[in-house]
C-alpha positions as CSV (number, residue, x, y, z in Angstrom):
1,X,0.0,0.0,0.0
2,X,0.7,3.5,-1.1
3,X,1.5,6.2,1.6
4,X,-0.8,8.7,1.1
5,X,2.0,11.6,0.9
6,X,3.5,9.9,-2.4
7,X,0.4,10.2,-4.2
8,X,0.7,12.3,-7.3
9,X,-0.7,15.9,-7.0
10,X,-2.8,17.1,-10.2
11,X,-1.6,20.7,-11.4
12,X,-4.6,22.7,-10.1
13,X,-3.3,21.3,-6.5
14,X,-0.1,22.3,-6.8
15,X,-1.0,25.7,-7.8
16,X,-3.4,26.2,-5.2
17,X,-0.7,25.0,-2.4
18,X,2.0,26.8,-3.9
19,X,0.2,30.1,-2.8
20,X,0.7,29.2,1.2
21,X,4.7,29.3,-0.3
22,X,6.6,32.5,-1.4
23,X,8.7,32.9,-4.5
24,X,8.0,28.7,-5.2
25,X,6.9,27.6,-9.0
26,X,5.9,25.1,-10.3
27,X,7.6,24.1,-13.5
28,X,8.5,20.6,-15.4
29,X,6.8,18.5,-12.7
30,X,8.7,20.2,-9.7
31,X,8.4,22.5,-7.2
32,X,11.4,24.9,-7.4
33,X,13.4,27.9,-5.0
34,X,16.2,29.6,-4.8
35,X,17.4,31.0,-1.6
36,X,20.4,33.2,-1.1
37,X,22.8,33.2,2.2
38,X,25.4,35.2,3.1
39,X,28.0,32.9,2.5
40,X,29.0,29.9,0.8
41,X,29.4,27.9,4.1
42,X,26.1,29.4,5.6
43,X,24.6,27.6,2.8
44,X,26.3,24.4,2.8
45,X,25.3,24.5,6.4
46,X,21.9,25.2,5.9
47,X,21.9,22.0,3.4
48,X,23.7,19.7,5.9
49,X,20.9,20.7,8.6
50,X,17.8,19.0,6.0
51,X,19.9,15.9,5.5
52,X,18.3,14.0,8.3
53,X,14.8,15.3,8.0
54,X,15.0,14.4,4.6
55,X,16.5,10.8,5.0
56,X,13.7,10.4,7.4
57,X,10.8,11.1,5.2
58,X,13.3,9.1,2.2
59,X,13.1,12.2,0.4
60,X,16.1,13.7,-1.2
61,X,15.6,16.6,-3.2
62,X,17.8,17.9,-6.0
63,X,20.0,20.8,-5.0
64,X,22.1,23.2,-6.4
65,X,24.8,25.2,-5.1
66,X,26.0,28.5,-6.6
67,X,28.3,30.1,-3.8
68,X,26.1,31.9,-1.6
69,X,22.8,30.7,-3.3
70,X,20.9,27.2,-3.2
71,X,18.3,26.2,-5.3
72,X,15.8,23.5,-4.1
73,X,14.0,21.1,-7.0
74,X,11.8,18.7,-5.5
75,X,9.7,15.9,-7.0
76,X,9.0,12.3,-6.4
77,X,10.6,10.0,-8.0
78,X,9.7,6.9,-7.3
79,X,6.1,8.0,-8.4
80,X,7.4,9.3,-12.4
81,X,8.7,12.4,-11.2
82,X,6.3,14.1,-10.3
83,X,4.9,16.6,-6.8
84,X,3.3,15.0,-4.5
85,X,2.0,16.1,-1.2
86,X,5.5,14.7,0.6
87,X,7.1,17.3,-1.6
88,X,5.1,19.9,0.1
89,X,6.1,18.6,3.8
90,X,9.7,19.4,2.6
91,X,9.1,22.7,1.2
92,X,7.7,23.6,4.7
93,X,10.6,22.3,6.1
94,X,12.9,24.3,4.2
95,X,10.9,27.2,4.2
96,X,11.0,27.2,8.5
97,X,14.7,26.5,8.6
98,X,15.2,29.4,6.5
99,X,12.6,31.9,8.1
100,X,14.2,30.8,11.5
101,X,17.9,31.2,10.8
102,X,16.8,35.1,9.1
103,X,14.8,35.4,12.5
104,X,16.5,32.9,15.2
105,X,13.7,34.4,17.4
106,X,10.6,32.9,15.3
């Protein structure tokens, strides 16, 4: 059986989740950001920080490092490449870590 999470997401719900995330797109069957850091090593950091919540979920992203800025691609897989809602739990996931390291306080 299927978890629930790797189900594929049709278009229209990946647009309408999209709009709970800032500056994501949608665009050949990924979800897609780029985030900037202040330096190289903040962002290799920042990466080495997701690498057990994403082992845990068995969720590895594509990323891409140029110096100071990361971009995240995620889709599934293991389901034909393409978004599902597990996709989503790791966009939130990035999305905090970043918020909280611009804002320790949050």
């Amino acid at each position: 059986m299927a978890d629930k999470d790797l189900i594929p997401l049709s278009e229209t719900e990946i647009i309408s989740r999209l709009k709970s995330f800032p500056d994501w797109k949608y665009e050949s069957n990924k979800i897609i950001k780029t985030f900037e850091f202040a330096s190289f090593t903040d962002a290799v950091h920042f990466i080495d920080g997701l690498v057990d919540f994403c082992n845990s979920l068995d969720h590895h992203p594509d990323i891409f490092i140029s110096f100071k800025k990361v971009r995240f691609e995620l889709t599934r897989f293991s389901v034909g490449g393409k978004v599902t809602a597990r996709d989503f739990t790791v966009a939130q996931k990035i999305e905090h870590d970043f918020q909280k390291k611009k804002n320790p306080n949050l």
